[in-house]
N, C-alpha and C positions, 0 to 999 in steps of 0.2 A: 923682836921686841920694839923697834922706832916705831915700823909701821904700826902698831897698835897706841903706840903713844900719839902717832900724830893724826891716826882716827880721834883718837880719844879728845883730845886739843883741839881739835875739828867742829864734834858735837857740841863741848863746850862755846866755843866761839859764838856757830848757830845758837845757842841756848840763849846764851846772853845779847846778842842783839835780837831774838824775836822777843822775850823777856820785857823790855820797855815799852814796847809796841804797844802789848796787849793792856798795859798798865794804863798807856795811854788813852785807847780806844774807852776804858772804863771810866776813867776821869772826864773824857769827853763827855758820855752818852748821861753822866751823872750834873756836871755843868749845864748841857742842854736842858736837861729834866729839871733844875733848878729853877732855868731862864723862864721854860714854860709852865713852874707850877707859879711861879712869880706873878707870871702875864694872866693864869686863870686866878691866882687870888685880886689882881688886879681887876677886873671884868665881874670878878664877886660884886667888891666894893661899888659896884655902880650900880647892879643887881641884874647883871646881865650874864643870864644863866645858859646861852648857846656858846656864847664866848667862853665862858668859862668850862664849859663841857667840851671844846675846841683843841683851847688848851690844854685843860687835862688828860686828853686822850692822846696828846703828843707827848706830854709830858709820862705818862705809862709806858710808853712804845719806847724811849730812851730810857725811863727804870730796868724795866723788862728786858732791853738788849743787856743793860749793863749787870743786868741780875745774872744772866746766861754766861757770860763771860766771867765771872765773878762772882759767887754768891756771898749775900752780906746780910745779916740779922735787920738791919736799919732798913738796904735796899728793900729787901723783904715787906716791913712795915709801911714803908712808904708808898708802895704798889698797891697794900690794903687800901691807904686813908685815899691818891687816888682812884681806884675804882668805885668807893663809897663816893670823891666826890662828882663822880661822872650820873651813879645812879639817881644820887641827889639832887641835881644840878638836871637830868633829865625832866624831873618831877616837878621842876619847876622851884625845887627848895632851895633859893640861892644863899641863905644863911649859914642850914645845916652845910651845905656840899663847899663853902667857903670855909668854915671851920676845917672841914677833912684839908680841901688842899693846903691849910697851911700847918696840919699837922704832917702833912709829908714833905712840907719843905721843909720844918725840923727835921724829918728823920733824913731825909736827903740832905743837908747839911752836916750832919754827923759822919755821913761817909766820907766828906770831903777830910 
């Protein structure tokens, strides 16, 4: 019977310190994805639609990690209004495709 308790106490232990880790990694990949949907609505505002397609495509790539580790309703949404505004923003439409990145940086402020 110990032995089995101090397996048991074991896996716990392991649990609870990889447990924070992963929290972490998610709150990172969510913060970067903020900083970058920041810097493409930022590149909107001047009407500079490479920049802002720059951004946004790094800013997706941190939703997207952190969606995989993590799946979240918000994350989710957010990953939509980025890749609408990557297509938009391709097209040359830096209004529409500023509108979307700054509807995912609401929705990626809700996750925080």
């Amino acid at each position: 019977m110990p032995r089995r308790f101090t397996i048991a106490m074991l896996a716990l232990a392991l649990a609870l310190l990889l447990t924070p880790q992963v929290s972490l990694a998610v709150d990172e990949h969510i913060s970067q994805a903020i900083e970058s949907t920041i810097l493409a609505i930022d590149d909107g505002e001047y009407g500079r639609a490479e920049g802002l397609v720059t951004h946004a495509e790094t800013a997706l790539a941190h939703a997207e990690a952190s969606e995989k580790v993590n799946p979240n309703p918000h994350t989710a949404d957010a990953i939509k209004h980025l890749k609408e505004a990557i297509d938009e923003g391709k097209q040359g439409h830096v209004d529409v495709a500023k509108t979307h990145a700054k509807g995912a940086l609401n929705t990626l402020q809700q996750v925080m």
